[in-house]
C-alpha positions as CSV (number, residue, x, y, z in Angstrom):
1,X,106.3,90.6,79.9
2,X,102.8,92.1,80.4
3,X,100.1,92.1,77.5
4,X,98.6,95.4,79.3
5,X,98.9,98.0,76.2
6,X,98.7,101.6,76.6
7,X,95.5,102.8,75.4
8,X,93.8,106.5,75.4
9,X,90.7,105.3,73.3
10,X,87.7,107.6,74.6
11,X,85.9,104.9,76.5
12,X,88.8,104.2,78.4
13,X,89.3,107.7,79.7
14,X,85.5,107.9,80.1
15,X,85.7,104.9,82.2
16,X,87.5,106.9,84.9
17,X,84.6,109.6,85.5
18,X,82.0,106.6,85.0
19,X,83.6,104.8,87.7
20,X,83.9,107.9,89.8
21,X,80.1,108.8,89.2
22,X,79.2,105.1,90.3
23,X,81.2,106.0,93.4
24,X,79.4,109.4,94.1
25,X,75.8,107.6,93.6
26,X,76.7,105.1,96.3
27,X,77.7,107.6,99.2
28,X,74.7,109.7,98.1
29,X,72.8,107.1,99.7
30,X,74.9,107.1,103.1
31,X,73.2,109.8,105.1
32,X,70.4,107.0,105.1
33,X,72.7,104.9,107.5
34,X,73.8,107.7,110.4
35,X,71.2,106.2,113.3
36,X,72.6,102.6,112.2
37,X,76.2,104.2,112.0
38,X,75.2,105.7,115.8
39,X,74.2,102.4,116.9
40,X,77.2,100.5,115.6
41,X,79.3,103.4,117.8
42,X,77.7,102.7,120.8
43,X,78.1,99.1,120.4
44,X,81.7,99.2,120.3
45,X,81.7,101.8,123.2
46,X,80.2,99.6,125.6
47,X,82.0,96.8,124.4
48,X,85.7,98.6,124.8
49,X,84.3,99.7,128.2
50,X,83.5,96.1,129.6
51,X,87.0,95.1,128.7
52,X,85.5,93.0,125.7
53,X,86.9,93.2,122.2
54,X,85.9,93.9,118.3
55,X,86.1,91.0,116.1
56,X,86.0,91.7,112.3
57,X,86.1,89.1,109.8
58,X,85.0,89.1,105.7
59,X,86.2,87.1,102.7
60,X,88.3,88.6,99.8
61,X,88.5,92.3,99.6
62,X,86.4,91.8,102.9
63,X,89.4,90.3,105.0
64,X,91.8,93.0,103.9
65,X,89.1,95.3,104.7
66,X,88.2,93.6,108.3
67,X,92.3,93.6,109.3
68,X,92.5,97.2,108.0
69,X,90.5,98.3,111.1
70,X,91.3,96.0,113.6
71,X,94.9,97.6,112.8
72,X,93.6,100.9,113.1
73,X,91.9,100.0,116.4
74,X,95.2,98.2,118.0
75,X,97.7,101.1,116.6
76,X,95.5,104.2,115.8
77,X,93.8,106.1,113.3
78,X,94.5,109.6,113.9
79,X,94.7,110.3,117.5
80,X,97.9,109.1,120.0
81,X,95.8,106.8,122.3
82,X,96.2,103.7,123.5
83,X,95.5,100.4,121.8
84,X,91.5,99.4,121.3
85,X,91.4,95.7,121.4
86,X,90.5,94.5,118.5
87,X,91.3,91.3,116.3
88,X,91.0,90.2,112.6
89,X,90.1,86.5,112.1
90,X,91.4,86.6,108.5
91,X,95.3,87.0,109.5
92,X,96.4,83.6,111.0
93,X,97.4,81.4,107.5
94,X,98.0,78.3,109.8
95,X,93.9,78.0,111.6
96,X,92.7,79.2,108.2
97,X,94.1,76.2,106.1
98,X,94.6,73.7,108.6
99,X,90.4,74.2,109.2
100,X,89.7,74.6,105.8
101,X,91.7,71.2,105.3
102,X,90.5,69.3,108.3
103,X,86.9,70.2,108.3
104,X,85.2,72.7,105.8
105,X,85.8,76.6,105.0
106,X,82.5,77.4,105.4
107,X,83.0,76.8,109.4
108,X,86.5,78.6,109.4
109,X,85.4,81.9,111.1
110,X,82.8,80.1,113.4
111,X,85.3,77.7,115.3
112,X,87.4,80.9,115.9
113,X,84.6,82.8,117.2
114,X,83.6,79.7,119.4
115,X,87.2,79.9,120.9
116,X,87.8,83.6,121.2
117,X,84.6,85.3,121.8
118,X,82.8,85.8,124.9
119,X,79.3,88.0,125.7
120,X,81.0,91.5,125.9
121,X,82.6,91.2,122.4
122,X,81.2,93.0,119.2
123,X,81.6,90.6,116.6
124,X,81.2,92.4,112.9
125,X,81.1,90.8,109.8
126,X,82.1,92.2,106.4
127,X,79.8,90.2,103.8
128,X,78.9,92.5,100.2
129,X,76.6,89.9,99.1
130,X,75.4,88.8,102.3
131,X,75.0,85.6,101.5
132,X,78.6,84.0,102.5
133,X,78.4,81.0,104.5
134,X,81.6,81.0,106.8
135,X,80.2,84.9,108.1
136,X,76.4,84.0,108.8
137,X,77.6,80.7,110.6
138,X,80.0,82.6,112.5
139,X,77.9,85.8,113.1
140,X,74.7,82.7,114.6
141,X,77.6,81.5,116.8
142,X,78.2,84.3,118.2
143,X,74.6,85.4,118.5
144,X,74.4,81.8,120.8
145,X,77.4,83.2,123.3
146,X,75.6,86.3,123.9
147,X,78.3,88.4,121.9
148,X,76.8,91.2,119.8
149,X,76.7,91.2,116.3
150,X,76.9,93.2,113.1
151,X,76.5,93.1,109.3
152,X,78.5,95.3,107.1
153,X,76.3,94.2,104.1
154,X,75.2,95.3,100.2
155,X,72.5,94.7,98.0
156,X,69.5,93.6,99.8
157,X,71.0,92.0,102.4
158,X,71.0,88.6,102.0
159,X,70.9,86.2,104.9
160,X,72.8,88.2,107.3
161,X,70.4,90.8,107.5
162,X,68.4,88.1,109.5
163,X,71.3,86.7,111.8
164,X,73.1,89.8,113.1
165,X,71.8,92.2,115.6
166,X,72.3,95.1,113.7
167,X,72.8,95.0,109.9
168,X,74.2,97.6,108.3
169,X,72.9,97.2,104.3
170,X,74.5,99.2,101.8
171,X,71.8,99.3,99.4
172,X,73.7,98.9,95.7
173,X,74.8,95.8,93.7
174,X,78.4,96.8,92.8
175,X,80.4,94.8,95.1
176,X,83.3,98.0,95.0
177,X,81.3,100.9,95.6
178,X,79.7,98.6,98.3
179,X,82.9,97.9,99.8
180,X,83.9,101.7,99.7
181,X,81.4,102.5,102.0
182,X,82.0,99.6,104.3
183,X,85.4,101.2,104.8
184,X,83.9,104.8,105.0
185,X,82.2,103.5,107.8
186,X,84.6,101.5,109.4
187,X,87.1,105.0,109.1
188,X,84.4,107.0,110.4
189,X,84.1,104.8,113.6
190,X,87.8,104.9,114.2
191,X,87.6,108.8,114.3
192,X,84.7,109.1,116.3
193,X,86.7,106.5,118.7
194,X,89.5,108.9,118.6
195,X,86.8,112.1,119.6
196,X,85.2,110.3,122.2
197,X,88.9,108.9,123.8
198,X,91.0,112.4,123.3
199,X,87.6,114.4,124.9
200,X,87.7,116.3,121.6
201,X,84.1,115.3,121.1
């Protein structure tokens, strides 16, 4: 059975509102990022018009985060178009733990990219700290094949803010609220897809 007790103690149902607040102060701060958000669209315009492909990848809440959207890209968001090619690197259990057995996991994501992505891909990477060592090996990789690169990013950016073409730095050190606005973003890209595809834009 679970030791989880029912509680109503006032700093548990503060802890709601607190948590909401935190959330409010971090998209307060995303206004900052529309000409990055702009750039990050046209990116992946070009890159769907040269017949290349979006490549997301992350660790953690970061993969389920980076196979959220390619899903939303191959199925759809909101509007019946056709599929946007896109592709998680976090989804095949088989290359992730046979290369994390044979070799090392901080290489995982960058033998993929050296096998899958060529110069018209967008290759984004999903890192809240921005120092994880599998992305910003994998992000330099595909810097070398001429692909282009972004950071979805927190804090102050780490490493990848050096290595990718276009970092995107969500400027707070809670790694949820960070990750809440990677996904407003990513969601926000999706639609505006859907705008530009449909001609509703």
């Amino acid at each position: 059975m679970s030791d989880v007790k029912s509680n109503s103690t006032p700093s548990l149902k503060s802890s709601f509102l607190d948590s909401l607040q935190r959330h409010r102060d971090a998209f307060a701060t995303v206004e900052a990022y529309h000409e990055q958000a702009m750039q990050l669209l046209e990116a992946v315009q070009h890159c769907l018009k040269q017949g290349g492909k979006v490549v997301w990848m992350g660790n953690g809440g970061s993969a389920a985060d980076s196979q959220h959207l390619a899903a939303e890209f191959m199925v759809r968001y909101k509007a019946e178009r056709g599929p946007l090619a896109s592709i998680a690197l976090t989804t095949d259990t088989s290359i992730l733990t046979a290369h994390a057995n044979d070799y090392h996991f901080d290489s995982v994501f960058e033998r993929q990219v050296l096998g899958l992505v060529r110069p018209q891909d967008v290759v984004i990477g999903l890192t809240t700290s921005g120092k994880s060592p599998n992305i910003n090996l994998a992000l330099k990789a595909a810097n070398d094949l001429g692909a282009f690169t972004i950071a979805l990013t927190g804090r102050d950016g780490g490493l990848v803010k050096d290595i990718a073409k276009l970092p995107i730095i969500v400027k707070n050190d809670e790694t949820a609220r960070i990750q809440e606005v990677h996904m407003f973003i990513g969601h926000w890209l999706c639609e505006a897809l859907d705008l530009a595809i449909t001609g509703n834009n």
